[in-house]
N, C-alpha and C positions, 0 to 999 in steps of 0.2 A: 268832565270827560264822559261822563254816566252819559248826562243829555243829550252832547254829540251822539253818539256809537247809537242811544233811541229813534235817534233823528234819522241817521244814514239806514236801520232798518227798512225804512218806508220806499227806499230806491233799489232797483238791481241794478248793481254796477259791476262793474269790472277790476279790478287792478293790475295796471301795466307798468313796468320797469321801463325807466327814462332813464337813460346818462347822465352822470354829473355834467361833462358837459353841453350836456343840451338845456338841463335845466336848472337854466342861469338864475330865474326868478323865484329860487328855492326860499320858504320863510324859514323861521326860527328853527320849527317844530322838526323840521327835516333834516338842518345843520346843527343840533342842536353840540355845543360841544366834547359835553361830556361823553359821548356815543364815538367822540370821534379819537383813534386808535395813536397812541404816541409813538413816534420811531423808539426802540429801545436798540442801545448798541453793545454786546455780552463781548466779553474778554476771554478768550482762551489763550492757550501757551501748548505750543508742539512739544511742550517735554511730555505731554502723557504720552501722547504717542509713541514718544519714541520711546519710552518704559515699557509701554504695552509688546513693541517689538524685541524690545530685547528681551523679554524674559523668554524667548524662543531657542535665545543663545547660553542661558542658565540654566541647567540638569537639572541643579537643585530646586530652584523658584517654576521652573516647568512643568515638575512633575508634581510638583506643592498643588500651583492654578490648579492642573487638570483633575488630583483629587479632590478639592473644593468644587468643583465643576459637575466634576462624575463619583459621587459616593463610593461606588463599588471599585472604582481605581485606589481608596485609598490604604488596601494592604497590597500594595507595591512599592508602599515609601519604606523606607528605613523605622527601625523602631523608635530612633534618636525622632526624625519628622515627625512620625505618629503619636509622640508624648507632647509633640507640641503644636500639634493643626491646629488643637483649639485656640492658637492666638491668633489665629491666620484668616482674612474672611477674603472672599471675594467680591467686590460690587464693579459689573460693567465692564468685566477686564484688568481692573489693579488690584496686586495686589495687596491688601492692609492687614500692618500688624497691632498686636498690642498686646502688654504684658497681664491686664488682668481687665476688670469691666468697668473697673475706674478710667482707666488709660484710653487715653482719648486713640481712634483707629490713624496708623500713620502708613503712606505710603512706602511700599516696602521698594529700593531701588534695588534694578539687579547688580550682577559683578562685572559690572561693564564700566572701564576705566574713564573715559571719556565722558559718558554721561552722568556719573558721580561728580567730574570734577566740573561742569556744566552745572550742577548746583551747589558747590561749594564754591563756586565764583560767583552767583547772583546771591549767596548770602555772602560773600566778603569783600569784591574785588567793585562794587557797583556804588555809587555817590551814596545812593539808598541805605549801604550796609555798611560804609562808614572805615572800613579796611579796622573793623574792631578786632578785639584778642578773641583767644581761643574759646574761651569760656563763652562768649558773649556769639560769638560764629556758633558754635555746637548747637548753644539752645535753639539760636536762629533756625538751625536747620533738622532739631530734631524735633521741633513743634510739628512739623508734618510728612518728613520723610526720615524712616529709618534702614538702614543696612550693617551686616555684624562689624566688628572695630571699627565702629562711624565715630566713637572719638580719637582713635589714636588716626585714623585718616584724616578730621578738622587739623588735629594738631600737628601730622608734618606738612599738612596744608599751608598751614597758616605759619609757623618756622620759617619754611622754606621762599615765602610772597619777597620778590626784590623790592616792590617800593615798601613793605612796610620795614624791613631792616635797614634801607637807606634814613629812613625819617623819623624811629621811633628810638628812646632808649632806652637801653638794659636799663630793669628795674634796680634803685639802691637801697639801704635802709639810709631812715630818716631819724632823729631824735621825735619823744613823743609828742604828742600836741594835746593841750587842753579842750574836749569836746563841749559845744554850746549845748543847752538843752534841746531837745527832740520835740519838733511840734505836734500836734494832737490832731493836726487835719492838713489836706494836702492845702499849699498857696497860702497857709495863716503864719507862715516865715519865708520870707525870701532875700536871697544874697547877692550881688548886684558886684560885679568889678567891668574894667576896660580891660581890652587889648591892643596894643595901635604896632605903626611900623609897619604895619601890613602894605603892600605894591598898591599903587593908588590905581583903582578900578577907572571906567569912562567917565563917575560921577562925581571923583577924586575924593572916595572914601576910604581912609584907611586907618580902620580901625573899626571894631566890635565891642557893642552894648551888650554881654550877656544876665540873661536871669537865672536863677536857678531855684525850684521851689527845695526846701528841705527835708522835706520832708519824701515826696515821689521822685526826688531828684528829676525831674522834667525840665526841660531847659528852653529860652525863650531868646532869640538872636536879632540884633540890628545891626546894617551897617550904620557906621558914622564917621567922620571925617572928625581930623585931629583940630578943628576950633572950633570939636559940641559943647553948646552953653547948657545953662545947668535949666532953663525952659525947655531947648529941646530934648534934652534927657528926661525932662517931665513928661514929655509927647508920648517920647518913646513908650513910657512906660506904660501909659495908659492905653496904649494902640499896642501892644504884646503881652501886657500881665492883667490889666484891669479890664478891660472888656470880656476877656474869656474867665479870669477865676477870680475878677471881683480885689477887694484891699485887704491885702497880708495886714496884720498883727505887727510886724518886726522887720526890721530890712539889718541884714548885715551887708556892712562895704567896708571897706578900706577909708586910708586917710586921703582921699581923692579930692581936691574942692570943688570939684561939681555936687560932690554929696554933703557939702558942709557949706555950702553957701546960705544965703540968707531966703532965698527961693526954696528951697528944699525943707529946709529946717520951719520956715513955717507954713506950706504947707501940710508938712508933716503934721504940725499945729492944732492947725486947725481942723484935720482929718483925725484928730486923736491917736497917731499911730507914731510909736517909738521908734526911733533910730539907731539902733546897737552902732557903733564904732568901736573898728579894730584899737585895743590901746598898741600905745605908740614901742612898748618893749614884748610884746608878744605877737607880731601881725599876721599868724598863723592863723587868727581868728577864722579868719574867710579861707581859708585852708579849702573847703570844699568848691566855690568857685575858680580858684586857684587851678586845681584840679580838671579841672571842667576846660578849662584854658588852655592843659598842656593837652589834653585827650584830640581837643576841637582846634589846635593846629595842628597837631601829626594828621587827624584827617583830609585839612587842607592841606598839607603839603602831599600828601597820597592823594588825591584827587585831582587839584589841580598843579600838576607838578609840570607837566609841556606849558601850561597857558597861566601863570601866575597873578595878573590882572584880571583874569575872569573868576575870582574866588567870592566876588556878592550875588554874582549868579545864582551859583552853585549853592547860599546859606539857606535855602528851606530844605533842599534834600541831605543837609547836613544835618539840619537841627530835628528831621525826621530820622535820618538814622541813630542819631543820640537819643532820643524818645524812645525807640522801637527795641534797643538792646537793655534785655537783662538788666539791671544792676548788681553787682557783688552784694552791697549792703542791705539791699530789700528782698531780694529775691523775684523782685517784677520787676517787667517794663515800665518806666513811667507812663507811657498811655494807660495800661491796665489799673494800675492805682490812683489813676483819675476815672477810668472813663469804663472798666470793667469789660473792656474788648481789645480783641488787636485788630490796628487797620491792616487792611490787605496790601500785599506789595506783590507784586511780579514773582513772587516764588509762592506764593498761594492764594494760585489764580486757580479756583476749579475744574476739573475736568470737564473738557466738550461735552459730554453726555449728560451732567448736572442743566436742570433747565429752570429758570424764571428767571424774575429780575432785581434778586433782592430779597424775596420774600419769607415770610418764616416758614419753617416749614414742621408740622407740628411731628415730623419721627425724631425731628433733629429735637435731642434735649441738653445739648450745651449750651446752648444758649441762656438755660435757665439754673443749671450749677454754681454761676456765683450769682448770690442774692443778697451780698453785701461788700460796701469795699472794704478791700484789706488793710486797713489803717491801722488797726488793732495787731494784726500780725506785724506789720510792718514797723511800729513802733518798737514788739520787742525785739523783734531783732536787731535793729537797730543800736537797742538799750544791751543787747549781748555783743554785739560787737564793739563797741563803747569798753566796753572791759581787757577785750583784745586786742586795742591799737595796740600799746604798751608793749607788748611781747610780739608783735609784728613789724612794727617801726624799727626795729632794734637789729634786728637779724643779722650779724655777724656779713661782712660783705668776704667773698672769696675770687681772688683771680681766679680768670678764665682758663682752662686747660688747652696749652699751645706747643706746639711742636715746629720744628725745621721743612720749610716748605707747604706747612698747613695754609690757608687763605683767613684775612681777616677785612675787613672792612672799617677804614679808617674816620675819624671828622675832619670837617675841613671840606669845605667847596666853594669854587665860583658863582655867586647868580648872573643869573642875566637882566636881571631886574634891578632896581635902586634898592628895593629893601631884601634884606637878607632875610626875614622874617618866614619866608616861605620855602626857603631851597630847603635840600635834602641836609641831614644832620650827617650821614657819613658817605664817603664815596666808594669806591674799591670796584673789585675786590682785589687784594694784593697776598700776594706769596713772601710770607715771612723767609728769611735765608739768612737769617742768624738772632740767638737768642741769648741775650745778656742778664743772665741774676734774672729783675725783676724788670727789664727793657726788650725789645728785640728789633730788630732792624729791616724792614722793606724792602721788597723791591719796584719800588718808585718810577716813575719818569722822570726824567730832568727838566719837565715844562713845569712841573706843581714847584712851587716855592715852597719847598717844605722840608726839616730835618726827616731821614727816612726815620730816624732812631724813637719809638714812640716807650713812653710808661705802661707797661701791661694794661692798666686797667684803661686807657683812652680805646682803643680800637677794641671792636665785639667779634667773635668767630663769624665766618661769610656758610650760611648753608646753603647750597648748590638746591636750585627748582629741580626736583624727579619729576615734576608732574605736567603731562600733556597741559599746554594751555589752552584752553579753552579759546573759541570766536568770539568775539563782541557782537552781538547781534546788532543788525544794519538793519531790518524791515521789523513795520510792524505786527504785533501779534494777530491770529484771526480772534475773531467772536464768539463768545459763547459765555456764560458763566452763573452762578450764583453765590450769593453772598452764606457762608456759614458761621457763628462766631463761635469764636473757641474759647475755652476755659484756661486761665493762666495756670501753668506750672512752673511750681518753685525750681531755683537749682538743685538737680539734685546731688550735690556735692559743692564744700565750699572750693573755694575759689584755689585752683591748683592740683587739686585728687582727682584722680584718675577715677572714672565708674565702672564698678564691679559690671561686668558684660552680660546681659542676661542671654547670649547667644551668639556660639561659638563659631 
C-alpha cells in the first residue's frame, strides 16, 4: 500500500464522487465487504411510553421525576419521599427503583390501573409466560418493574385468571416420596417420561417426549405420535438433550418399553451410561417428571383451549416459558443455571432511547456479577429441601369454605375434540342453593348430564375477574433496542409467604 500512495505522489489528481450506480465496474478494493454497513432491526414496546405518560397522572411518582430532574425541587416532597429518593434514579424519563446498590434499578410503574394490568398479562396470560402460579408471575415481573403491593396485585391477578381456574387444580397433600440423589452438574441426570391422548395435530401427533435435566430442572419437548419406536426415541434424544448438553450420567424413566427395549439398553452399553428404572412398588421414582407433565398440560389446556389441535405448534413457547420461570426448589430459572443469563422476552424489551445493537456496554456491570454457575448453591438447596418434602407432603387437607348461593366451579366437561386430554378440568360457574353436611347442591342446567348434588371437596370456589382486561396486541412492535443482561435473583421468600413490602 506504502508503494501505491509513493507512486500516486508523482501525479496531481483529483478525486470525484461517482454513484454506485454508475459505477458498475467497481473492483474489490471499493466493495470491499466488510466496509459495507448491515441492516440492523431494534425492538421497542410502547409500554415506555405510555409509563413515561402516566407518570403525569401520579402526584406521587410526578413530583418524585421532577425532584430527580431539579434538585432544588426536592424539599417539596414529603418527609416519608425524602427518606427514600435515594432509591429513586432518573434515566431518560423512567422512573427506576431499587432497594440498596446491590439491587438491580427496576422500572418503577405508576397507579395507573390498566397499565399495570398490561404487564401482568404479558408476564402471565401469553404462550411465553406459560399461565404459571403466583410465585413464578411475581418474579417474572419483578425482575424489572416494581410498584407498591405488586405482590398482593400478582396474586388477585392471577386467583382471579378464568382459564387458569377452569384448568388447573387445587393443590392436595400427597404421602411422602423417596428423593433420588442430587446431581453435581446441570444435564449429568436426566428423567425422561411420555405423555400421549393428546388431539392428534395435522402430523397426527399425539403425544409428548419430555426431558427434564435434574438438576436445573430445564425441560426439553418433542412431539410424537403414539406408535414412537424406541430408535426414534433415540433421535429424539439426541436432536433435544445431546446436541446442546452433551450425555447425562443417568437417565431416570418409568417402566415404559420404549426405555427397556434391547435398542436402548445397549446403547446405553455401549455409551457407558446407567439406566435408573423406576422399581415396580415405588413408581414415584420419576416423581419430578411426573410433575413437569401435569404443570406442562394445564398450560396447554390454558393456551390452546379455542384450537386444541394446534398444541405442537405452540411446544417451543411452551417449553420457553417452562425454562424462563423461577423454580421453587432452586431458586432460578433453568436458563440461568445453565447458561448464567435471562433471554429477553417481550416484557424486557429496552426503552426507545437505549441505543446499539447488542453490545456491551462497559457502565453496565451486570453483566459481570455472576462469574460462576450456581450449582453449588443450587445443590444445597435442593439438599434442604430434601428434608422438607416430609412435612410438606403431609399437610392435613381442609374443605373449602362454602355458603348458600356463593359460586363454585365444578369438573366435568364436553370436548370438542376426540381426546379429552386437553379440555378444561372444571366448568361453571355455578350458584350453590343448598348445602348438605359435607355435600351441597347446584344450580345446574338440565342439558349437563350430571347429578347437581356434588362432595365438597370435588368443586373449588369461582373468584370473580375485578380486573380490566387487558388488549391482545394485534400489530407489531416498533424498533429500537439493546441487549442488557441481568443478574439472577433468588426467591425472595419460599414458596407461599407473602414479602415484607419495602414501600407502602
Amino acid at each position: 500500500m506504502a508503494r501505491w500512495l509513493s507512486f500516486f505522489t508523482e501525479y496531481n489528481f483529483t478525486v470525484e464522487y461517482k454513484p454506485r450506480k454508475q459505477n458498475v465496474l467497481a473492483d474489490a478494493l471499493s466493495r470491499r465487504p466488510d466496509y459495507e454497513l448491515a441492516h440492523l432491526a431494534y425492538l421497542e414496546s410502547p409500554r415506555y411510553e405510555l409509563i413515561r405518560e402516566a407518570y403525569t397522572e401520579d402526584n406521587d411518582l410526578a413530583g418524585l421525576v421532577e425532584a430527580l430532574s431539579t434538585p432544588n425541587k426536592a424539599v417539596e416532597l414529603t418527609a416519608r419521599q425524602r427518606s427514600r429518593l435515594h432509591r429513586y434514579s432518573v434515566v431518560e424519563g423512567l422512573l427506576y427503583y431499587q432497594v440498596d446498590g446491590g439491587d438491580e434499578p427496576r422500572i418503577v410503574v405508576p397507579n395507573d390501573e390498566d397499565l399495570r394490568h398490561r404487564v401482568l398479562y404479558e408476564a402471565h396470560d401469553t404462550p411465553l409466560s406459560g399461565h404459571l402460579g403466583r410465585e413464578k408471575t411475581y418474579t417474572s415481573v419483578a425482575r424489572n418493574f416494581w410498584w407498591p403491593h405488586m405482590y398482593k396485585w400478582v396474586r388477585k391477578y392471577v386467583h382471579a385468571r378464568e382459564t387458569c381456574q377452569r384448568v388447573k387444580l387445587a393443590s392436595s397433600a400427597s404421602a411422602p416420596l423417596m428423593s433420588l440423589p442430587i446431581p453435581a452438574d446441570c444435564w449429568r441426570s436426566v428423567s425422561m417420561d411420555f405423555i400421549f391422548e393428546l388431539p392428534a395435530d395435522a402430523r397426527r401427533h399425539t403425544g409428548i417426549l419430555v426431558f427434564v435435566c435434574r438438576l436445573s430442572k430445564m425441560v426439553g419437548l418433542a412431539a410424537v405420535r403414539k406408535s414412537v419406536t424406541a430408535p426414534q426415541a433415540a433421535q429424539l434424544f439426541v436432536d433435544n438433550v445431546f446436541r446442546h448438553h452433551g450425555l447425562p450420567e443417568a437417565f431416570v424413566s418409568d417402566w415404559d418399553p420404549r426405555f427397556v427395549s434391547h435398542f436402548w439398553q445397549h446403547l446405553f452399553r455401549l455409551l457407558g451410561t446407567r439406566l435408573d428404572m423406576s422399581p415396580a412398588d415405588h413408581p414415584q421414582t420419576d416423581g419430578q417428571t411426573e410433575r413437569v407433565n401435569q404443570v406442562l398440560e394445564d398450560i396447554l389446556r390454558s393456551v390452546c383451549a379455542t384450537e386444541p389441535t394446534k398444541w405442537s405448534t405452540l411446544l417451543p413457547q411452551v417449553q420457553f416459558a417452562l425454562n424462563n420461570a423461577v423454580h421453587s426448589s432452586t431458586g432460578f430459572t433453568p436458563f440461568y443455571v445453565n447458561g448464567l443469563r435471562h433471554p429477553r422476552t417481550p416484557l424486557m424489551l429496552p426503552p426507545a432511547s437505549s441505543l446499539g445493537g447488542g453490545e456491551t456496554n462497559a457502565d453496565d456491570s451486570s453483566a459481570l456479577k455472576a462469574s460462576e454457575r450456581p450449582s453449588n448453591g443450587t445443590c444445597s438447596l435442593l439438599s434442604r429441601l430434601v428434608t422438607l418434602s416430609d412435612s410438606a407432603s403431609v399437610t392435613p387437607w381442609r374443605p373449602p369454605k362454602t355458603r348458600r348461593r356463593s359460586k363454585v366451579i365444578a369438573k366435568g366437561a364436553v370436548s370438542a375434540v376426540g381426546s379429552t386430554k386437553l379440555r378444561p378440568r372444571f366448568v361453571g360457574p355455578f350458584t350453590i342453593i343448598g348445602v348438605h353436611g359435607h355435600a351441597f347442591t347446584l344450580d345446574m342446567p338440565s342439558s349437563m348430564a350430571t347429578h347437581p348434588t356434588f362432595y365438597v371437596g370435588l368443586p373449588k370456589p369461582y373468584r370473580p375477574a375485578g380486573a380490566i382486561e387487558p388488549e391482545v396486541p394485534t400489530e407489531s412492535p416498533n424498533t429500537v433496542g439493546r441487549c442488557s443482561p441481568s443478574s439472577e435473583q433468588p426467591l425472595p421468600r419460599e414458596a407461599g409467604q407473602e414479602p415484607e413490602l419495602e414501600h407502602e
